[in-house]
Each structure stands twice: as C-alpha cells, then as structure tokens.
TIVO-2410 file (N, C-alpha, C; in nm, 3 decimals):
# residues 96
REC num residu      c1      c2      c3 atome chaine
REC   1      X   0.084  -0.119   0.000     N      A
REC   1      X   0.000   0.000   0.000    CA      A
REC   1      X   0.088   0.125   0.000     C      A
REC   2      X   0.006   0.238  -0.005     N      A
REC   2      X   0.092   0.327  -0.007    CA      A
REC   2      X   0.124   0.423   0.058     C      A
REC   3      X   0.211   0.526   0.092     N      A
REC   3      X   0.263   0.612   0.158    CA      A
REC   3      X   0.193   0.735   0.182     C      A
REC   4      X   0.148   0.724   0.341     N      A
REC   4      X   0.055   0.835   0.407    CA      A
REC   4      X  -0.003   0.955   0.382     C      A
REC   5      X   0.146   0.999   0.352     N      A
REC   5      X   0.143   1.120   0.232    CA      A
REC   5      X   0.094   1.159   0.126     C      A
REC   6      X   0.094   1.020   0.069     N      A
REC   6      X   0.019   1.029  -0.096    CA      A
REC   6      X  -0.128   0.991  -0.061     C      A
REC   7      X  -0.166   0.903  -0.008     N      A
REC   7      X  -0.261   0.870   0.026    CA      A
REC   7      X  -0.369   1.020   0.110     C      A
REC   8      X  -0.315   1.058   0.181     N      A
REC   8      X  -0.383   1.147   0.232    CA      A
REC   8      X  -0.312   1.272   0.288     C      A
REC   9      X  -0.247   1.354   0.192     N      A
REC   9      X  -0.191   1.479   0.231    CA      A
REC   9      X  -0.254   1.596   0.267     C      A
REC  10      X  -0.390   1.608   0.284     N      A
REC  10      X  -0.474   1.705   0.378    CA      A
REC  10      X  -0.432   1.688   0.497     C      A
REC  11      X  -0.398   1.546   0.530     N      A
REC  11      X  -0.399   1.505   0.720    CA      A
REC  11      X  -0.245   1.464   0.738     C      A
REC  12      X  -0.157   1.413   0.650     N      A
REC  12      X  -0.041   1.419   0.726    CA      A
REC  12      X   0.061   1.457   0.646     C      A
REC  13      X   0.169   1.573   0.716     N      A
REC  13      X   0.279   1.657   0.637    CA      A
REC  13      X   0.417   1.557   0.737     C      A
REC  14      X   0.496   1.579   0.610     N      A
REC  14      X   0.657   1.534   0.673    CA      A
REC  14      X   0.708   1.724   0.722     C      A
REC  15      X   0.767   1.670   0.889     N      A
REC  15      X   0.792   1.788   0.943    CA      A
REC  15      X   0.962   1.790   0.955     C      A
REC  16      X   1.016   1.664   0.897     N      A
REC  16      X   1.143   1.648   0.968    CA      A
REC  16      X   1.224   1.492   0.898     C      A
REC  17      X   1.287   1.467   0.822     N      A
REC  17      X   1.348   1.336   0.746    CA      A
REC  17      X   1.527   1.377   0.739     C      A
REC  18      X   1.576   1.243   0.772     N      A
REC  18      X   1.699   1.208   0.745    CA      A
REC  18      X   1.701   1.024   0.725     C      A
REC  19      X   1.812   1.017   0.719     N      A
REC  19      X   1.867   0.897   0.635    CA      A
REC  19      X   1.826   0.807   0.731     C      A
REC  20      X   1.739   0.813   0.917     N      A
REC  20      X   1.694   0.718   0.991    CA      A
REC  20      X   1.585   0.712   1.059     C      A
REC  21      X   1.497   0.824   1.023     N      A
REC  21      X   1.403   0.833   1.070    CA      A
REC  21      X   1.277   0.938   0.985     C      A
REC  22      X   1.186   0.954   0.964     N      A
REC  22      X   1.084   1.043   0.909    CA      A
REC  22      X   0.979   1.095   1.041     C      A
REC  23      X   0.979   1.226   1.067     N      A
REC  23      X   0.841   1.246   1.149    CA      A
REC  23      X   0.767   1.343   1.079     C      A
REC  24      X   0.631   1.218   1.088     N      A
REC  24      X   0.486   1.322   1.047    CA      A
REC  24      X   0.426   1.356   1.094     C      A
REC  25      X   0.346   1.502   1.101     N      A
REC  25      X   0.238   1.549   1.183    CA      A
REC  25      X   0.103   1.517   1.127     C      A
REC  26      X  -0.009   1.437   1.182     N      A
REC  26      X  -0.099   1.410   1.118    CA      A
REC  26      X  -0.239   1.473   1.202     C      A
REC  27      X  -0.312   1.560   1.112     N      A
REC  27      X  -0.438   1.623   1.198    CA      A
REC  27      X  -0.575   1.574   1.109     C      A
REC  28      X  -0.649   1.582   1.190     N      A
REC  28      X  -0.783   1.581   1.141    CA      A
REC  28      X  -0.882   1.622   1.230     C      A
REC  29      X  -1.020   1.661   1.138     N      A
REC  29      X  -1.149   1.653   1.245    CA      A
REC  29      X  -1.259   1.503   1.243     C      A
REC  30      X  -1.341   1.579   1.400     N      A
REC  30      X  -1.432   1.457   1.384    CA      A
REC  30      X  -1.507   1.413   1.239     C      A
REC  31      X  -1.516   1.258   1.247     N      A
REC  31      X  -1.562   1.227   1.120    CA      A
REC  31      X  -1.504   1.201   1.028     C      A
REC  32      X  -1.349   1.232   1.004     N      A
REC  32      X  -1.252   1.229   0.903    CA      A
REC  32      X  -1.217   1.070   0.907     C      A
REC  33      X  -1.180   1.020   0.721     N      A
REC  33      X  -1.153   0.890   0.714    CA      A
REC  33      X  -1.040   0.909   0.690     C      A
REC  34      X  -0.940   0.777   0.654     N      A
REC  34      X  -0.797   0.793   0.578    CA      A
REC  34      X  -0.815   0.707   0.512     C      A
REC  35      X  -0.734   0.681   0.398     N      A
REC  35      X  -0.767   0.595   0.284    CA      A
REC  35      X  -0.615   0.491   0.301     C      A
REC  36      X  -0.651   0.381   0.251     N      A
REC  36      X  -0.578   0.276   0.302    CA      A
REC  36      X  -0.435   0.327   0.285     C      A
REC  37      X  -0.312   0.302   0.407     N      A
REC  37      X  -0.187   0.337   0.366    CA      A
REC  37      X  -0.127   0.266   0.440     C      A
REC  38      X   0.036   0.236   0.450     N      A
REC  38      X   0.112   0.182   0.538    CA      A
REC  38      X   0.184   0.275   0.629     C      A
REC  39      X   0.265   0.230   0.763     N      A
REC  39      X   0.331   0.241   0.817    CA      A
REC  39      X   0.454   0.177   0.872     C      A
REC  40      X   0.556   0.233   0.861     N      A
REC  40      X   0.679   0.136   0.912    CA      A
REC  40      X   0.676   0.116   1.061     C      A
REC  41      X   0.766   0.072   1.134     N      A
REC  41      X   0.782   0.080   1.230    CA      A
REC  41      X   0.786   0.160   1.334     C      A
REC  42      X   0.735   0.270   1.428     N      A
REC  42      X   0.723   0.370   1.444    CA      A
REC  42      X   0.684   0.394   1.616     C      A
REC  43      X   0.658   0.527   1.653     N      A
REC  43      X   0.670   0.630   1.797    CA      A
REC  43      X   0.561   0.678   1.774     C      A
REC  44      X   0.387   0.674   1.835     N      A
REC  44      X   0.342   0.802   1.828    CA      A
REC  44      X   0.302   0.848   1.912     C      A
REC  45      X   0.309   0.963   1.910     N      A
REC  45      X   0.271   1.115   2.027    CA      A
REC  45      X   0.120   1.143   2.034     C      A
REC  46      X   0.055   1.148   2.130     N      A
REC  46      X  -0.078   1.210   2.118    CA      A
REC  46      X  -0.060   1.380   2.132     C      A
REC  47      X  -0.052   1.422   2.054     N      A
REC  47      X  -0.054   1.614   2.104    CA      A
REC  47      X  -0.222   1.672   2.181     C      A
REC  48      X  -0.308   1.581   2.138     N      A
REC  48      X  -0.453   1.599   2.204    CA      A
REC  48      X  -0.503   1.452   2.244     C      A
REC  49      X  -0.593   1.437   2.316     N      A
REC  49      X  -0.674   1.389   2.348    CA      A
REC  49      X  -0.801   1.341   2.234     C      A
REC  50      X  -0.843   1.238   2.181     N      A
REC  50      X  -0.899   1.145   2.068    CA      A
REC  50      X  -0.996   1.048   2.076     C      A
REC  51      X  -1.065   0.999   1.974     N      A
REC  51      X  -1.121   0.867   1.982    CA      A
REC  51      X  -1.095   0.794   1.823     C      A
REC  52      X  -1.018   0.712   1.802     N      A
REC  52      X  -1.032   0.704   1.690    CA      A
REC  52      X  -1.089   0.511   1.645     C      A
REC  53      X  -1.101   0.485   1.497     N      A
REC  53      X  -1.131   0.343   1.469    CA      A
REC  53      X  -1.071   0.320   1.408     C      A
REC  54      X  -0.957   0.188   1.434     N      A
REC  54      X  -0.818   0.185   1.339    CA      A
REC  54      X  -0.941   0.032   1.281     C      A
REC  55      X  -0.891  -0.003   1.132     N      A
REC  55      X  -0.920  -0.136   1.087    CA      A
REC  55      X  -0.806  -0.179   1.054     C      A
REC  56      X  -0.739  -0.304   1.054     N      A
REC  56      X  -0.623  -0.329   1.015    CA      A
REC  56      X  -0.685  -0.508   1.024     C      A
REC  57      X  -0.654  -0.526   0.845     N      A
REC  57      X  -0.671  -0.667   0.819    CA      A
REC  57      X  -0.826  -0.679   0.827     C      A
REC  58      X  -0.892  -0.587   0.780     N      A
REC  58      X  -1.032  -0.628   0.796    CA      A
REC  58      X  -1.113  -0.669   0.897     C      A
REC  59      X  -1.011  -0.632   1.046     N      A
REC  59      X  -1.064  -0.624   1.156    CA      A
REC  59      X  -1.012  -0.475   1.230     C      A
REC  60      X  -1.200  -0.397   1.292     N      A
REC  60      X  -1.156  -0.306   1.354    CA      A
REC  60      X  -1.160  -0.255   1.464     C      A
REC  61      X  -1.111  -0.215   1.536     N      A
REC  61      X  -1.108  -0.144   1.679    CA      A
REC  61      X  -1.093  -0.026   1.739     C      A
REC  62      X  -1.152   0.037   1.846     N      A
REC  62      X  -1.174   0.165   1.889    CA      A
REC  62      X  -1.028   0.204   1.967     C      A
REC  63      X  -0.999   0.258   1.975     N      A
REC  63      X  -0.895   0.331   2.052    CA      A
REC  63      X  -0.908   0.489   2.113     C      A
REC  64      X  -0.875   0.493   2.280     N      A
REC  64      X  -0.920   0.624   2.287    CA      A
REC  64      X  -0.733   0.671   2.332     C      A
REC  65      X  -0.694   0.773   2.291     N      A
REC  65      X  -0.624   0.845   2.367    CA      A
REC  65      X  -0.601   0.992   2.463     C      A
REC  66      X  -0.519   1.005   2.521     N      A
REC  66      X  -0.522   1.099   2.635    CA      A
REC  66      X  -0.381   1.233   2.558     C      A
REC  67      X  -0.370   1.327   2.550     N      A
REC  67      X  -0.291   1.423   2.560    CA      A
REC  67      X  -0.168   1.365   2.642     C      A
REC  68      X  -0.049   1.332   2.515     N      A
REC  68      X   0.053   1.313   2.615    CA      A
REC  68      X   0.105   1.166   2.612     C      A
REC  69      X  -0.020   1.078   2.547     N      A
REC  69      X   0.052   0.929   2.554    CA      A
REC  69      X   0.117   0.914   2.435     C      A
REC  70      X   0.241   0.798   2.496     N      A
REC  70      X   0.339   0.782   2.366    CA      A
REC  70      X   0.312   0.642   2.353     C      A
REC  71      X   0.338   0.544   2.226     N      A
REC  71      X   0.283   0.427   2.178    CA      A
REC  71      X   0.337   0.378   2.082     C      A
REC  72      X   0.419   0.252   2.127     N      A
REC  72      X   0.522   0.197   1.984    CA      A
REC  72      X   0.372   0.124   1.932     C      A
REC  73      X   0.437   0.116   1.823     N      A
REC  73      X   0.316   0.069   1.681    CA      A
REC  73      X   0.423  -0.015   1.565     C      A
REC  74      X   0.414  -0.166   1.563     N      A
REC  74      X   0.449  -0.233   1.483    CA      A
REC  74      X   0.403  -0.165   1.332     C      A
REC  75      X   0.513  -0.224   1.232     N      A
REC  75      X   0.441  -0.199   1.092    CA      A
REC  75      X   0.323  -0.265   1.093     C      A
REC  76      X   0.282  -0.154   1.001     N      A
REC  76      X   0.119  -0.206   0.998    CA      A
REC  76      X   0.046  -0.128   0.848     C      A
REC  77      X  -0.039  -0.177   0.763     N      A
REC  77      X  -0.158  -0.114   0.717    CA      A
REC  77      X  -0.261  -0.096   0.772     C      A
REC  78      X  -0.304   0.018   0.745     N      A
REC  78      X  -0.467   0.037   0.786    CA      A
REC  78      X  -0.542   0.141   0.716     C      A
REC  79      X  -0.610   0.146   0.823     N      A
REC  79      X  -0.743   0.276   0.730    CA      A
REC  79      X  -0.774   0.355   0.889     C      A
REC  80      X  -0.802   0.457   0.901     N      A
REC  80      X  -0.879   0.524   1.046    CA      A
REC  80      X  -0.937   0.620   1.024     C      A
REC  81      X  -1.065   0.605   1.151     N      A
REC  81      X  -1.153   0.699   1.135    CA      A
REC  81      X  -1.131   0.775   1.277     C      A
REC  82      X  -1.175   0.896   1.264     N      A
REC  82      X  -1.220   0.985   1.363    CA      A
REC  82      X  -1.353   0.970   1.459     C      A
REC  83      X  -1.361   0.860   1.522     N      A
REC  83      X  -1.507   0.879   1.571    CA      A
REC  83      X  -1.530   0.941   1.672     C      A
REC  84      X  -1.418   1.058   1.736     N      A
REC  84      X  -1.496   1.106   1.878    CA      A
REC  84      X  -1.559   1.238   1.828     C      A
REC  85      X  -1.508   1.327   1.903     N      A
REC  85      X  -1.614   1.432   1.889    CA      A
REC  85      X  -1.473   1.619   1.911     C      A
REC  86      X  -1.343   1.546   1.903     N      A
REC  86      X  -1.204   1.604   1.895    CA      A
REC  86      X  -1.162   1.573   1.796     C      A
REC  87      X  -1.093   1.727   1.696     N      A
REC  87      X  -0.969   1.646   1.619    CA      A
REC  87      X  -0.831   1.548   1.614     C      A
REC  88      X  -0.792   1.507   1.569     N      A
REC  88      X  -0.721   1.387   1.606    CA      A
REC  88      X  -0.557   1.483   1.580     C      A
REC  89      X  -0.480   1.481   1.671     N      A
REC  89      X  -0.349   1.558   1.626    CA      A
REC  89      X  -0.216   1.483   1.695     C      A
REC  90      X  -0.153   1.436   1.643     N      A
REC  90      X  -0.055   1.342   1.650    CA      A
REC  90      X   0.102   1.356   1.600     C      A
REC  91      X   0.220   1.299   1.644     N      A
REC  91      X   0.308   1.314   1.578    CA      A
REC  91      X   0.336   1.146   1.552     C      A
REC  92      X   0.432   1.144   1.445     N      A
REC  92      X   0.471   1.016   1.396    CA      A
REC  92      X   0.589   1.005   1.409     C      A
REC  93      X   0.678   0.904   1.438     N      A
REC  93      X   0.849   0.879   1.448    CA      A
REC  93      X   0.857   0.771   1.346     C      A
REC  94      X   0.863   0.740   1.231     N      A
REC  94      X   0.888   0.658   1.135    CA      A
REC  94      X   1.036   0.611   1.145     C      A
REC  95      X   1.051   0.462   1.195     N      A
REC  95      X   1.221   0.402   1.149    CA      A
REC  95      X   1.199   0.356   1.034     C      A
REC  96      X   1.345   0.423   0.955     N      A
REC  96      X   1.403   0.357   0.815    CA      A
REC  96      X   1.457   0.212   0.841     C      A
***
C-alpha cells in the first residue's frame, strides 16, 4: 500500500526526514476517514486527546487516547476513522 502522504496529504505533512528516521504530523477533524496506507515501524505522540477506529486486516477497533501518551506501533496497514467528537493531532516517528 501506499505512503501516508500520498494517500492522504490534507492530514499528514513530513515535518522532519533524514537517512533514519521520518516524522509526520498528522491532523484531522471529527468524522474524518484515511484511505488505506502503510506504516513502518514507528513512535506516536498524542498532542490531544482522541477517539479514533483503526481497521487493520479487515478487523476493527476503537482506541481512545489521552494528551501526552506515547505508543510503539508495529508496521502495519490500515485505514482510520475519527469517531470522537475532537480532532485527532498526533506526531509520527517513522524508522528507516
């Protein structure tokens, strides 16, 4: 699949890349989808407080976060939605 960026560059910008790492800032509002993309191996930051619905593999699940939590995240594809009632604002730590 393909790269976050291409897939959905309204919601996530590269803020920062070198030869070992990529970080993206990814925002959205309630209600917002993402269209299928991958991720490498990665760090993410909650900058706000969230509810979101990750599907990954055609199975999906709710996740809430708090302002402030950090969360390793295996590679993975998916798709996510916005279902709370906050925009979703996040940073990404991508390993090369």
């Amino acid at each position: 699949m393909p790269d976050p960026t291409i897939t959905d560059p309204d919601k996530y910008k590269v803020i920062f890349e070198n030869d070992r790492v990529r970080v993206l800032e990814y925002q959205d509002e309630p209600g917002a989808k993402t269209n299928p993309h991958d991720h490498p191996d990665s760090v993410m930051y909650a900058l706000n407080a969230f509810r979101r619905r990750l599907t990954v593999g055609g199975q999906s699940r709710d996740v809430s976060l708090e302002h402030g939590d950090v969360r390793w995240l295996d590679a993975h594809s998916h798709t996510g939605e916005n279902i709370g009632e906050t925009p979703t604002h996040v940073i990404f730590v991508e390993l090369k």
